[in-house]
ZADREN-476732 format. One line per field, with one value per residue (C-alpha): x, y negated, z negated; residue in three letters. Coordinates in Angstrom, 1 decimal. Layout:
BEGIN
X = X:...
Y = Y:...
Z = Z:...
resn = ala:...
This chain:
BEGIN
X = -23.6:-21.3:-23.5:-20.9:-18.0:-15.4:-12.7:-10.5:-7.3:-8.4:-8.9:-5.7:-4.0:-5.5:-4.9:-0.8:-1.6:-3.0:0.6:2.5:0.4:-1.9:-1.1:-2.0:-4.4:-5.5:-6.8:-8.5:-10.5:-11.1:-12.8:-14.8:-16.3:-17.1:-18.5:-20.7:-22.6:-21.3:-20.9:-23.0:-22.9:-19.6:-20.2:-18.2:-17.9:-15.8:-15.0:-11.3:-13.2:-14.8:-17.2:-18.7:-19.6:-18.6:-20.5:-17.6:-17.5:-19.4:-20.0:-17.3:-17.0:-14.4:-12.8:-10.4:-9.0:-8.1:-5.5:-3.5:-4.3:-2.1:-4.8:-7.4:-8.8:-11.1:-13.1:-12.2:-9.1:-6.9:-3.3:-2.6:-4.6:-7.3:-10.0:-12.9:-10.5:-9.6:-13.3:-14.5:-11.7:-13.4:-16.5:-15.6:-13.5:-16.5:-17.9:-14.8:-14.1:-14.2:-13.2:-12.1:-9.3:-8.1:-8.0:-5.5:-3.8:-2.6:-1.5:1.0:2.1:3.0:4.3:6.7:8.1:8.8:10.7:12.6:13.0:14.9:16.7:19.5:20.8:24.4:26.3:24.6:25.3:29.0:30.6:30.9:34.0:33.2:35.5:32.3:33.3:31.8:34.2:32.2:30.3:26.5:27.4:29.8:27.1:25.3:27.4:28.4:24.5:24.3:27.6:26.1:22.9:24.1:22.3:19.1:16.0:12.3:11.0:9.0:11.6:12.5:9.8:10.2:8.7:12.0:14.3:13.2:13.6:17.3:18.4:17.3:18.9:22.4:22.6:21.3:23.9:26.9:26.6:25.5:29.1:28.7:28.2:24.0:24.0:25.8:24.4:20.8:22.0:23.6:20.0:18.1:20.2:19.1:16.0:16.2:18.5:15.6:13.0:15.0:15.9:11.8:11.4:14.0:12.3:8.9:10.1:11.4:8.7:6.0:4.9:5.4:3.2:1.4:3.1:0.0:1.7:4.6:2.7:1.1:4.8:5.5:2.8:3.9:7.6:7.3:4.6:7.0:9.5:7.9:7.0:10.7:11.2:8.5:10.1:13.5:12.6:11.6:15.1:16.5:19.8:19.0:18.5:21.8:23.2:23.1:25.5:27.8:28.2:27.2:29.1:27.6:24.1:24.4:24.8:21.8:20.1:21.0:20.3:17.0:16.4:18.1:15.6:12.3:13.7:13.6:10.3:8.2:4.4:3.3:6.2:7.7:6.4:9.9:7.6:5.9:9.3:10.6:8.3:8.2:12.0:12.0:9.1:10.6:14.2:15.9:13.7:15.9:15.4:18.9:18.7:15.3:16.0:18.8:17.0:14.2:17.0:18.4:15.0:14.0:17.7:16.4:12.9:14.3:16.7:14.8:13.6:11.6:8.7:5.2:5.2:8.5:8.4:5.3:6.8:9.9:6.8:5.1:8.1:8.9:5.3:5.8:8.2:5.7:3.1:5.6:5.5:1.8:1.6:-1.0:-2.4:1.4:1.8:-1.6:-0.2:3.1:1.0:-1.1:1.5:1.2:0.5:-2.1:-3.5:-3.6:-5.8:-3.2:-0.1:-1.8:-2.3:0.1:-0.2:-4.1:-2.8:-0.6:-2.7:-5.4:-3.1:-2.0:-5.7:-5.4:-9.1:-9.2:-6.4:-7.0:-10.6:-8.8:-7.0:-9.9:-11.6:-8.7:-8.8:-12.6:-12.3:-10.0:-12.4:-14.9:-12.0:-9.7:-9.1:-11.1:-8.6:-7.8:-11.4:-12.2:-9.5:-10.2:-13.8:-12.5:-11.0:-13.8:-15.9:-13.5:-13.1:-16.9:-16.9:-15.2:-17.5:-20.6:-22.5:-22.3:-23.9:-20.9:-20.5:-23.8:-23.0:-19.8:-21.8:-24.5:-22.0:-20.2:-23.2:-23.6:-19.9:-20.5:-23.9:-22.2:-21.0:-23.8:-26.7:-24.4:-24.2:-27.9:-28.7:-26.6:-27.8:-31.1:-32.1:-34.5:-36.6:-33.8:-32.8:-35.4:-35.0:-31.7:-33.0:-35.8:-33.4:-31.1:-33.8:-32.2:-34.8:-35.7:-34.0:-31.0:-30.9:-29.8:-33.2:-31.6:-31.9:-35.2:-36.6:-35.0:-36.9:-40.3:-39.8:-39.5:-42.2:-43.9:-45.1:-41.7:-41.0:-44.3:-42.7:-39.8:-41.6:-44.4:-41.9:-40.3:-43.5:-43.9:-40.2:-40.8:-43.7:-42.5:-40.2:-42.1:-41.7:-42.9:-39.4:-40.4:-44.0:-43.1:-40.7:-43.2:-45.8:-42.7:-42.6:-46.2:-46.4:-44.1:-46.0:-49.0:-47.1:-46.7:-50.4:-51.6:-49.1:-50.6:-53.7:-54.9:-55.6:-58.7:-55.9:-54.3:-57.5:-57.9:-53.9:-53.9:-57.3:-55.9:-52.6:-54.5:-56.9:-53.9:-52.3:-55.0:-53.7:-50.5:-51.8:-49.0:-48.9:-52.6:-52.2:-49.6:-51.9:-54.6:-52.0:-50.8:-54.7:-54.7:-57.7:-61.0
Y = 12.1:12.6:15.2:17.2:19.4:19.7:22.6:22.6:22.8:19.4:17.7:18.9:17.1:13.8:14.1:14.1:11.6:9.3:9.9:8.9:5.6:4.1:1.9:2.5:-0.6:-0.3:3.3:2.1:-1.0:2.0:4.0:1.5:1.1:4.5:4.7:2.0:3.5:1.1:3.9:6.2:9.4:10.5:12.3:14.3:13.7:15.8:18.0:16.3:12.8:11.7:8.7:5.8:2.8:0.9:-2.1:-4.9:-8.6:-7.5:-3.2:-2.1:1.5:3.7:6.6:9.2:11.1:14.8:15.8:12.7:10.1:7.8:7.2:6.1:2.7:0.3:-2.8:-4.8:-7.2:-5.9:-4.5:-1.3:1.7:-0.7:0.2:0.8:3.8:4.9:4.7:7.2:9.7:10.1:10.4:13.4:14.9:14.7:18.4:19.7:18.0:14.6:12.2:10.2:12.8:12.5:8.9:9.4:11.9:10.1:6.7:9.2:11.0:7.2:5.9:8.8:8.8:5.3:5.8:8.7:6.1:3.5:6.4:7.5:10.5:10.0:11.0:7.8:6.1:6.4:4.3:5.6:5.8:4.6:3.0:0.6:-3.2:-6.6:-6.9:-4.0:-4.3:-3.5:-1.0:0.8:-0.1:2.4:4.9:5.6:5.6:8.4:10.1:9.8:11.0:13.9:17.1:15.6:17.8:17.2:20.2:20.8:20.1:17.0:14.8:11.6:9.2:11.5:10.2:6.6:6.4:8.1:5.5:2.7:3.5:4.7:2.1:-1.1:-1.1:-0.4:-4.1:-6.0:-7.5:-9.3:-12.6:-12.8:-13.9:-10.8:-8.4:-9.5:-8.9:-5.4:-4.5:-5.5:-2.8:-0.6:-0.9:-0.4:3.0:3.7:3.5:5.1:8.0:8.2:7.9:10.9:13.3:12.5:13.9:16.7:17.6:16.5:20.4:21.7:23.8:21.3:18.5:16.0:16.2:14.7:12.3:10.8:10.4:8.8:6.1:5.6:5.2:2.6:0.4:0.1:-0.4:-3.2:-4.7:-4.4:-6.6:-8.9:-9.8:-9.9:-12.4:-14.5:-14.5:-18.1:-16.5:-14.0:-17.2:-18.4:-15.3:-16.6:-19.6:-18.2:-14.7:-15.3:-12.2:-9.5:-11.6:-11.7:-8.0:-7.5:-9.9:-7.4:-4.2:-5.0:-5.6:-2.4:-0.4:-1.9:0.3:3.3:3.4:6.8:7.0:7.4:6.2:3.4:0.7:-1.6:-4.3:-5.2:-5.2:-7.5:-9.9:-10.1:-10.4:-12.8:-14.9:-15.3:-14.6:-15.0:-18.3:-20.5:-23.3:-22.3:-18.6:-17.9:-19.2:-16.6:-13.8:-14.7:-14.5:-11.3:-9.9:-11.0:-9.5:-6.2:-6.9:-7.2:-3.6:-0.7:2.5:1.2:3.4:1.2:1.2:0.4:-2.4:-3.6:-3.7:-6.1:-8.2:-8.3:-9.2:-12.2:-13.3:-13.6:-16.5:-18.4:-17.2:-18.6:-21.9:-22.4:-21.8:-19.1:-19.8:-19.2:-16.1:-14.6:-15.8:-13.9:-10.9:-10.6:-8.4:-5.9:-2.2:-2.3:-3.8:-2.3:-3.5:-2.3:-4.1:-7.4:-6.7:-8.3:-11.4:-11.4:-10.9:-13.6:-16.2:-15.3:-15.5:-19.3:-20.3:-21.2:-20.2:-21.7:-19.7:-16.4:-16.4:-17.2:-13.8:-12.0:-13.0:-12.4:-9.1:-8.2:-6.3:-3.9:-3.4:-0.7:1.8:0.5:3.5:3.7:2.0:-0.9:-1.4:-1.3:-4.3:-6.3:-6.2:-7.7:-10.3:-11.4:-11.3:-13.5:-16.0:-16.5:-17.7:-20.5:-21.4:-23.9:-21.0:-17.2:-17.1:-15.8:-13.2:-11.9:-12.1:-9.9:-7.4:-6.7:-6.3:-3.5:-1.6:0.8:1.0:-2.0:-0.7:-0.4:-3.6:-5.1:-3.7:-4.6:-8.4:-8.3:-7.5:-9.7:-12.7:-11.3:-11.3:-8.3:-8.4:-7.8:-5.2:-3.3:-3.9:-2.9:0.7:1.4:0.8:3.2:5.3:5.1:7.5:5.8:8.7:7.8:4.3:3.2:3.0:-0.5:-1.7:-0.7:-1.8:-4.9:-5.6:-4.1:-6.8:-9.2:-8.1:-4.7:-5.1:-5.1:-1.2:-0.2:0.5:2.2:4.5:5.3:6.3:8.1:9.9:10.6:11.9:14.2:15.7:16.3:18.9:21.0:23.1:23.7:21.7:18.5:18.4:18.3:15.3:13.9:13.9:12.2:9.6:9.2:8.6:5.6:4.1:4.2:2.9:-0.4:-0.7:-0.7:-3.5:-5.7:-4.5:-3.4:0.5:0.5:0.1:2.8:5.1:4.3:5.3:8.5:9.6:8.9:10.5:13.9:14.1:13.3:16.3:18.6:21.8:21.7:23.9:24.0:19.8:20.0:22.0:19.8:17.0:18.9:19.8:16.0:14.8:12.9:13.6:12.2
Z = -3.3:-0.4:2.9:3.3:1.8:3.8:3.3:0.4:2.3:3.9:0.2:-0.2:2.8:2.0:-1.5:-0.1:2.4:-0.9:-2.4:0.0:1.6:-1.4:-4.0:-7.3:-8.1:-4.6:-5.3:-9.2:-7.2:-4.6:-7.4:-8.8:-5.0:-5.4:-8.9:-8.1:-5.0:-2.7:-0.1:2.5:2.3:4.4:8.4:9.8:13.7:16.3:13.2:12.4:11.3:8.3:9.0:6.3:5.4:2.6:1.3:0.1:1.0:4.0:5.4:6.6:8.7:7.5:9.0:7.8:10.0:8.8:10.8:11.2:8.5:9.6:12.2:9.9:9.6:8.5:10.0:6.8:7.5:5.0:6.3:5.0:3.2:1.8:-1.3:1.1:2.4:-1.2:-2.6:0.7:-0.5:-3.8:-2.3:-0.3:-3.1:-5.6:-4.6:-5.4:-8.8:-11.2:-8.9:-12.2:-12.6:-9.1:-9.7:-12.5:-11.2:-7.9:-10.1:-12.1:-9.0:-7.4:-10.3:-10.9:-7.6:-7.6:-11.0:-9.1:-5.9:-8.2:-10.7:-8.1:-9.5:-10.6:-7.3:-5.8:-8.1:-7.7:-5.2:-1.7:0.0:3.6:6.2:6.7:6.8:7.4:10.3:12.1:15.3:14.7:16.9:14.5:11.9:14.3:14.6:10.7:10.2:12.4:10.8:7.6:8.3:11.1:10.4:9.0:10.2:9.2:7.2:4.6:1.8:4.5:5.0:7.3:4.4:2.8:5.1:4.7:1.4:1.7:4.6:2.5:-0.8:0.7:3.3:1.9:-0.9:1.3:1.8:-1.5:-1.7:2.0:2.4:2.2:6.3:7.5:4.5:5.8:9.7:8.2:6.7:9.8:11.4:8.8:9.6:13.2:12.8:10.9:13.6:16.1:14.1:13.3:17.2:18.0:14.9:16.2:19.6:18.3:16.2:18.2:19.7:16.5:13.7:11.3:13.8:12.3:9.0:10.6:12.6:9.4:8.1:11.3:11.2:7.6:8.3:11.2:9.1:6.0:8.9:10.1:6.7:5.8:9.2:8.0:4.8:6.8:9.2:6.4:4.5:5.0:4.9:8.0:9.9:9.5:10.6:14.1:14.0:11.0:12.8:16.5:17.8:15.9:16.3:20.1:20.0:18.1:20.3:23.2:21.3:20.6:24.1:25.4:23.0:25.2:28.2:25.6:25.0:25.2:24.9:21.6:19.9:18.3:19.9:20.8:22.4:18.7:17.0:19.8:19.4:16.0:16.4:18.6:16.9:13.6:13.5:16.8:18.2:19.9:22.9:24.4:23.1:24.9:28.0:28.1:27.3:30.1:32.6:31.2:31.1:35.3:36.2:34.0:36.1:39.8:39.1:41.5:39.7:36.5:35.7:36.0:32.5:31.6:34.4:32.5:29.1:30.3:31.9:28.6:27.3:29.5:28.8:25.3:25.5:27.3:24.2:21.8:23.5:23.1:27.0:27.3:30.5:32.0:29.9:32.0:34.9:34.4:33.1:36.5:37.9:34.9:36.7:33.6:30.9:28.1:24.7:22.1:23.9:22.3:18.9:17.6:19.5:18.8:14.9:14.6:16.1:13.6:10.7:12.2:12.6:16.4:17.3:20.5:21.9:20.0:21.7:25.2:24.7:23.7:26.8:28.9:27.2:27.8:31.0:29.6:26.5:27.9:28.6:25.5:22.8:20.0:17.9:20.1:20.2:16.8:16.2:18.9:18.2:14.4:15.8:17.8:14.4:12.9:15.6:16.0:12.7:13.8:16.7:16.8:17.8:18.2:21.9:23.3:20.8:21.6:24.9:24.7:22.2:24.0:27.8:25.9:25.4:24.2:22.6:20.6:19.3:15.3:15.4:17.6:14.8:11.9:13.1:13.9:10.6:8.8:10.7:10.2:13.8:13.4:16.3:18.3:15.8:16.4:20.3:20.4:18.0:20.6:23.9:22.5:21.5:17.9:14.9:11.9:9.7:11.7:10.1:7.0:4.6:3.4:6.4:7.4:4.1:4.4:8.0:6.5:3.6:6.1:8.5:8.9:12.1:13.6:12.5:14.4:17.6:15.9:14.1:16.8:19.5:16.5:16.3:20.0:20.6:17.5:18.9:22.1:21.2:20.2:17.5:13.8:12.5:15.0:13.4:10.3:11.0:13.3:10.0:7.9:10.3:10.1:6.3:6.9:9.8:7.8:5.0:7.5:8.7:5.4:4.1:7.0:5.8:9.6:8.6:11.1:13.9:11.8:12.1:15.5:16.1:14.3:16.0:19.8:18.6:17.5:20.6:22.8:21.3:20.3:22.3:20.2:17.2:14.9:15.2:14.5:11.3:10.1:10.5:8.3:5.8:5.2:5.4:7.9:9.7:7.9
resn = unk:unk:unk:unk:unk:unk:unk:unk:unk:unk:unk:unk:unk:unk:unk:unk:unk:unk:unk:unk:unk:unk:unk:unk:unk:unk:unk:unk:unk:unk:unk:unk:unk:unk:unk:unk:unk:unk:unk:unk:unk:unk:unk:unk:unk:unk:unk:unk:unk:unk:unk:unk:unk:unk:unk:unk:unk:unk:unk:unk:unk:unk:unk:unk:unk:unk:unk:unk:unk:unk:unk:unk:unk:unk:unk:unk:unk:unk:unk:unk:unk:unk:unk:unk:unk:unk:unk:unk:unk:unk:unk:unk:unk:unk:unk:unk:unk:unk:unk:unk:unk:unk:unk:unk:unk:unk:unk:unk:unk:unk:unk:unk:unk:unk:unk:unk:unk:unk:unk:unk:unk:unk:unk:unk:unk:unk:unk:unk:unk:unk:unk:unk:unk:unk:unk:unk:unk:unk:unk:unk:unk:unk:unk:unk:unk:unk:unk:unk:unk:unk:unk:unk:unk:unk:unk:unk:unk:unk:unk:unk:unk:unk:unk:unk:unk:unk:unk:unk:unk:unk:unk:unk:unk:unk:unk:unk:unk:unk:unk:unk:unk:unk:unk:unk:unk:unk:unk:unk:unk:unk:unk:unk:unk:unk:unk:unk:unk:unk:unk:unk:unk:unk:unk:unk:unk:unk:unk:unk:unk:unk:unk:unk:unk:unk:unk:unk:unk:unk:unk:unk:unk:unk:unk:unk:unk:unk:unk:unk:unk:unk:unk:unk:unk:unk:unk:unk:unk:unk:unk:unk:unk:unk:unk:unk:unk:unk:unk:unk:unk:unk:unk:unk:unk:unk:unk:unk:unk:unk:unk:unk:unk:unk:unk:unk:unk:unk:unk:unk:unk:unk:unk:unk:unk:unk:unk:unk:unk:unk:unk:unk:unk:unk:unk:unk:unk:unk:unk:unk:unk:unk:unk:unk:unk:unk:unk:unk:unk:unk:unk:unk:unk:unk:unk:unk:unk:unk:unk:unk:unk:unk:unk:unk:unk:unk:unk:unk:unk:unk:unk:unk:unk:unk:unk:unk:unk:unk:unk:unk:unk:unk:unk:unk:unk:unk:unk:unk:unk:unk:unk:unk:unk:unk:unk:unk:unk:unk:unk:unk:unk:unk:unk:unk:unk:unk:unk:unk:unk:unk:unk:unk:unk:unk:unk:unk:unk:unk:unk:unk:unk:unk:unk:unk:unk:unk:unk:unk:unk:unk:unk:unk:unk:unk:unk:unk:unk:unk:unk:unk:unk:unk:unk:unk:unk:unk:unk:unk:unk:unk:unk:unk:unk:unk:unk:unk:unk:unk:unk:unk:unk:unk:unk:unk:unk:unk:unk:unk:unk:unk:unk:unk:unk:unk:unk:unk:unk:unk:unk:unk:unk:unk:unk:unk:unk:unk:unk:unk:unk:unk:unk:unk:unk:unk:unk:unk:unk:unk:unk:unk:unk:unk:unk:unk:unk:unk:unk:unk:unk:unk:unk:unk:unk:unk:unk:unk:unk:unk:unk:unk:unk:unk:unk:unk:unk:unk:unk:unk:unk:unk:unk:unk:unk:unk:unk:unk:unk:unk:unk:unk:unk:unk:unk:unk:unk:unk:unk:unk:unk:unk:unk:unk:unk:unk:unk:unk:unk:unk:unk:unk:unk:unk:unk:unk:unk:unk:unk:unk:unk:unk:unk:unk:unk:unk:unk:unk:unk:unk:unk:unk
């Protein structure tokens, strides 16, 4: 059963928030997580968070945030809104109602939007007059996007997930009769007016009432964005655009450049599309060469911002990454004003997906000096990818070593990895330095150490015991006797209850002018 109950408007938001980002089989293998017990009862921390665990292929920590879900996450390696997410939604909406109805409720809601997305009422479906023509610039691709879609405001009729779904079913069609080169090239654009217009209604909304309901749509928007670029840059006939229509493809070329110069904090970020741009669609000996000239002339102008100035360097740098030349890439990147963690995410991403080991540790230990002040998010990711590149290593010393220099930020995943390589001496090392309770661990995991060896919880649960009494009041007692019942527990499986007598006996004359502890003693019987 979940700990909490948290405020029926805020079921309510991530109910919407479900709608909008899960998918429907995603959200069934999510319930089955949940009706098997696979989870910890949810916390909520800074009051906007909820916090769990989820036991899969390995535990994984989720959190939902309830203000701005598109902030959530997970420590599992799926992309997107994954089943460990799902099954701690159910959890948390059990006190208000069967969790199995919610489950079928949300796979009707999806489905019948999606049947709405590919029903266009029957003005779209009639063919729209447009001056729009293959012989366009992308420019004037530009511009009748933003004719079309003048006047479009973010409300609550308007959503921004809205908005995508409009743009992509007026626009994409416009083209369907163009040559597949160009028509690919024309839907790229799409895409792009589509992340700039996100970027300008995030601006505008970002002061605004309820402006976390339109962050959420934001985070939404720019991920299916990105997707969409994704399968884009994998069209064979996209990569022909460049020698069958080199005009309108230079122009891209340079638009996508232009937009790094735009960028504003907390927006789109124009670095990530560049380089997935550049890493799968525009990659060319001749063409990249070009580009690192045009980006040094952009470098040696007078009057960049230190961020923006960093940006073109990151930029720069990623050619060099693209060649397999990392150690040039850091070279270039020593003149970055700062380094930040998240600016490498998707370079620490892709060389996972290729299996280049060697060089995606390299970046993570490039990267570790940045880690103790890295957001929570950055850290959380980069901390997966070291867990994923260890794997791959003769040994996990360095690891270790990285785990226990982030102390005590990396505690979670530092105890997690402890326990799972059943290392539980320095488990219970790491509990005592950080002065960790017992009833603040997970009872699996301290049953899982007793089975192994009892002796090893003594410590944990004697200074338990001490820290207990030392507050001082009735409440402290009483937990100070619970944590006694377990200690004894221990002596007597390693069958040494005279070193138990002889404990309890110190323990009560070291403490025999605290009365209420002394009656609590008597009341659990364990004075002779």
């Amino acid at each position: 059963m979940p700990s909490i109950k948290i405020p029926k408007n805020r079921i309510e938001y991530l109910i919407r928030e479900a709608e909008s980002r899960f998918q429907p089989a995603v959200l069934a293998r999510g319930w089955d997580y949940f009706h098997q017990g696979r989870i910890t009862p949810a916390e909520l921390a800074g009051g906007t968070e909820l916090h769990a665990q989820v036991a899969g292929s390995k535990r994984y920590e989720v959190t939902l945030d309830l203000e701005q879900f598109g902030r959530s996450r997970c420590t599992c390696p799926y992309d997107g809104w994954c089943k460990h997410m799902a099954a701690v939604l159910f959890q948390v909406y059990a006190p208000h109602g069967r969790p199995e109805l919610l489950l079928v409720q949300l796979q009707r809601t999806i489905e019948s939007k999606r049947r709405s997305a590919k029903s266009p009422s029957k003005t779209e479906k009639r063919p729209y007059k447009t001056d729009l023509s293959p012989t366009d610039s992308p420019a004037e691709w530009q511009a009748f996007f933003d004719r079309k879609f003048h006047g479009y405001s973010l409300s609550h009729q308007n959503s921004i997930e809205g908005f995508y779904q409009a743009a992509v079913q007026t626009l994409d069609g416009l083209a369907s009769d163009w040559e597949p080169p160009l028509r690919e090239l024309y839907r790229l654009h799409v895409t792009l007016f589509i992340l700039r217009r996100a970027d300008r209604f995030r601006e505008a909304n970002h002061s605004a009432y309820h402006s976390y309901y339109h962050e959420a749509g934001f985070q939404s928007v720019t991920d299916s964005c990105r997707t969409r670029l994704a399968k884009l840059a994998a069209s064979p006939a996209l990569k022909k655009a460049g020698k069958a229509y080199p005009k309108p493809w230079k122009e891209t070329v340079d638009m996508v450049r232009q937009s790094l110069t735009g960028m504003a904090p907390g927006g789109i970020d124009w670095l990530d599309i560049y380089r997935l741009l550049w890493w799968d669609v525009f990659a060319d000996g001749s063409a990249q060469a070009k580009e690192r000239q045009k980006l040094a002339s952009l470098l040696a102008q007078g009057g960049l911002s230190p961020r923006k100035r960093d940006v073109l360097l990151l930029a720069s740098a990623h050619f060099a990454i693209m060649e397999g030349d990392d150690e040039q890439a850091m070279r270039e990147m020593e003149g970055l004003h700062a380094r930040h963690a998240g600016d490498f995410y998707s370079v620490l991403q892709r060389l996972s997906q290729e299996e280049r080991w060697e060089r995606l540790l390299g970046w993570l230990r490039w990267l570790l000096p940045v880690m103790p002040k890295a957001k929570q998010d950055d850290f959380n990711r980069i901390c997966a990818f070291w867990m994923e590149a260890v794997k791959h290593q003769p040994t996990d010393e360095e690891w270790i070593r990285v785990m226990l220099t982030l102390l005590p930020r990396s505690y979670y995943y530092y105890t997690d990895y402890l326990m799972k390589t059943e290392r539980f001496r320095q488990w219970v090392d790491l509990q005592l330095s950080n002065r960790v309770l017992p009833v603040n661990l997970y009872s699996a995991d301290l049953k899982v150490v007793e089975a192994h060896d009892p002796a090893l919880l003594l410590p944990l649960y004697t200074q338990a015991v001490e820290r207990s009494i030392q507050e001082k009041n009735r409440a402290s007692y009483t937990t100070a006797v619970r944590q006694l019942r377990k200690l004894h527990a221990c002596y007597k499986k390693l069958k040494r209850l005279d070193r138990w007598e002889e404990y309890i006996h110190r323990l009560a004359d070291k403490y025999s002018r605290l009365r209420a502890f002394q009656e609590e003693l008597e009341k659990g019987k364990w004075l002779s």
